[in-house]
C-alpha angles and dihedrals in degrees: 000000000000117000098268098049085049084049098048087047089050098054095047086051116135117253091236112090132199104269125253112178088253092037089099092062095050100033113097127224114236107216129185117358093328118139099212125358119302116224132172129220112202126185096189091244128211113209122189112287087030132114115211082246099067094042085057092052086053099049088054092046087049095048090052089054093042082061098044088048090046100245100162107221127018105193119180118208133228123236137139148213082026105123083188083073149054109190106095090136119047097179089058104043083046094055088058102041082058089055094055107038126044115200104023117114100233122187146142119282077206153353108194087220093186078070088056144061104245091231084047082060106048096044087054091050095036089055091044090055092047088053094042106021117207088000103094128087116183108206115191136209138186105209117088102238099229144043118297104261089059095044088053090055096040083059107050114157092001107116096201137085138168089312103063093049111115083048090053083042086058090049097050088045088053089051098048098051101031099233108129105157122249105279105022118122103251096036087117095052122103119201098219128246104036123165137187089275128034122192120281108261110240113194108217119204140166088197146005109306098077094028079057098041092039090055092052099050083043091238129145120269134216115196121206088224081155089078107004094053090149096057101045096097099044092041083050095048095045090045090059100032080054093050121128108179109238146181084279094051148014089205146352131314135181150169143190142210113231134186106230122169108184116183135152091280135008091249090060092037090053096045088053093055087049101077086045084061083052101056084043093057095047094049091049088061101054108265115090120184141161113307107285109240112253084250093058087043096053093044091047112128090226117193119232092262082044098054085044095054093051095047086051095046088049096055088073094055110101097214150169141061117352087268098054101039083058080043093061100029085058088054099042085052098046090053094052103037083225106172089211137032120217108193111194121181106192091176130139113272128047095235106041069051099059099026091060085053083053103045093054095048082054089048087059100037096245117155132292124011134273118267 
């Protein structure tokens, strides 16, 4: 079978997976007319003219609405020195999401462990499950999330980095499920609480390395397509060449993050996107700020190489009316064999924000209707 027959194999492939004892926990629900399980990945993001309080208030409000229109998993990501987002920290946003919603997954998409004491880890997510049991995914990166300075100073008296992640991954799997070997120094130590179930591990990438690590430890993997589009395939492929099946899954399974904008025309849709590659480009040079309004970013004096960035960051968005956004998603999809689609929007206004998450859920017949 050549790669793109396996590819194409692979994205008609059924929603029902060969069982592994931890699969259910990992495995989306397809709901309405969608051909694979919807997510959504949210930043809480703070646009110009907007406090972090209020981003906070309209990430609740939107997870309550995610849940109402059947979205499956709503994960929040950690970054810092970013004032465009709010999510610094994933464990507490995630706390109160699970205060105000019921049935919705909700996870980190993800948690930059180099940044964290592995225990630290485990006690946060351990706690989130016993509050909102069989609801948490802890989805895990290597990357720091920030500039260096503040990683340095994220990371005060913690010897490792990014290089010693799968060794900090095999300590925060120890923890959660409580199986130091004899003889290992913290054989005696309890991450507290710890119930009779912890959250499934995801393994987050932008490139090899975790497609590669995920597929060896046979865990699910969430791939950042959103800003990474031209590795997606070969991070995909690697990811499931590299596959042993394990006690969490049978066979592969994989996501991936991707930038949508759905209004009521392209035109509208594109101007929309255009105030988040803004704030990309402005990120990418070394000043971050709250999310430009679409105005600002319309009215930008972009330089040639600028112009050319954002042409280039918009071709990854996946934009336009309701119809044509499922339309690009299906293809994108097609073309990756991803088992799971995670839209994000991190777009200026809290409700362009929140109606293109509804318009979508309405492209694909999920339940409830867009506000």
């Amino acid at each position: 079978m050549t790669t793109e027959d396996q590819r194409a194999h692979d994205a008609e492939r059924p929603t029902q997976h060969a069982t592994a004892p931890g699969s259910a926990a990992v495995h989306g629900v397809v709901r309405g007319t969608a051909p694979a399980p919807l997510s959504i990945l949210d930043l809480a993001t703070v646009g110009v003219g907007h406090t972090p309080a209020e981003a906070l208030a309209a990430t609740t409000a939107l997870a309550r609405s995610a849940e109402g229109w059947g979205y499956h998993r709503f994960w929040v990501a950690e970054h810092h020195g970013m004032p465009g987002v709010a999510s610094s920290t994933p464990a507490v946003l995630l706390a109160h999401l699970g205060n105000h919603t019921s049935t919705l997954r909700l996870g980190s998409g993800g948690v930059m462990l180099p940044n964290h004491a592995p225990l630290a880890i485990a006690e946060q997510f351990g706690l989130l499950e016993a509050l909102n049991p069989g609801r948490i995914d802890l989805g895990l990166g290597r990357a720091p999330g920030t500039d260096q300075a503040t990683a340095r100073a994220l990371r005060r008296g913690l010897a490792e980095g990014a290089d010693d992640f799968p060794e900090q991954l095999a300590e925060l799997t120890h923890f959660l499920d409580g199986d130091f070997p004899p003889g290992h120094p913290y054989a005696r130590l309890t991450a507290v609480p710890r119930g009779a179930g912890r959250p499934p591990i995801w393994l987050l990438g932008s490139s090899g390395f975790s497609a590669q690590l995920a597929g060896r430890l046979g865990l699910p993997f969430a791939f950042a397509h959103h800003f990474s589009g031209n590795n997606t395939v070969p991070a995909l492929d690697l990811y499931r060449s590299s596959f042993r099946p394990s006690e969490v899954l049978a066979e592969p399974y994989a996501l991936i993050g991707v930038s949508a904008v759905a209004a009521d025309d392209k035109a509208q849709a594109r101007f929309l996107a255009r105030s988040a590659g803004l704030g990309m480009l402005r990120l990418r040079r070394g000043n971050p700020g709250p999310i430009p309004t679409p105005e600002e970013a319309e009215a930008h004096p972009y330089s040639p190489a600028e112009a050319e960035f954002l042409d280039g960051w918009l071709s990854n968005v996946v934009l336009g009316t309701p119809g044509e956004v499922a339309d690009g998603l299906e293809a994108l999809r097609k073309r990756t064999g991803a088992d799971e689609l995670m839209v994000t929007s991190h777009i200026h206004g809290h409700e362009a924000r929140h109606r293109s998450y509804g318009l979508i859920a309405q492209a694909y017949g999920l339940t409830g209707e867009p506000a």
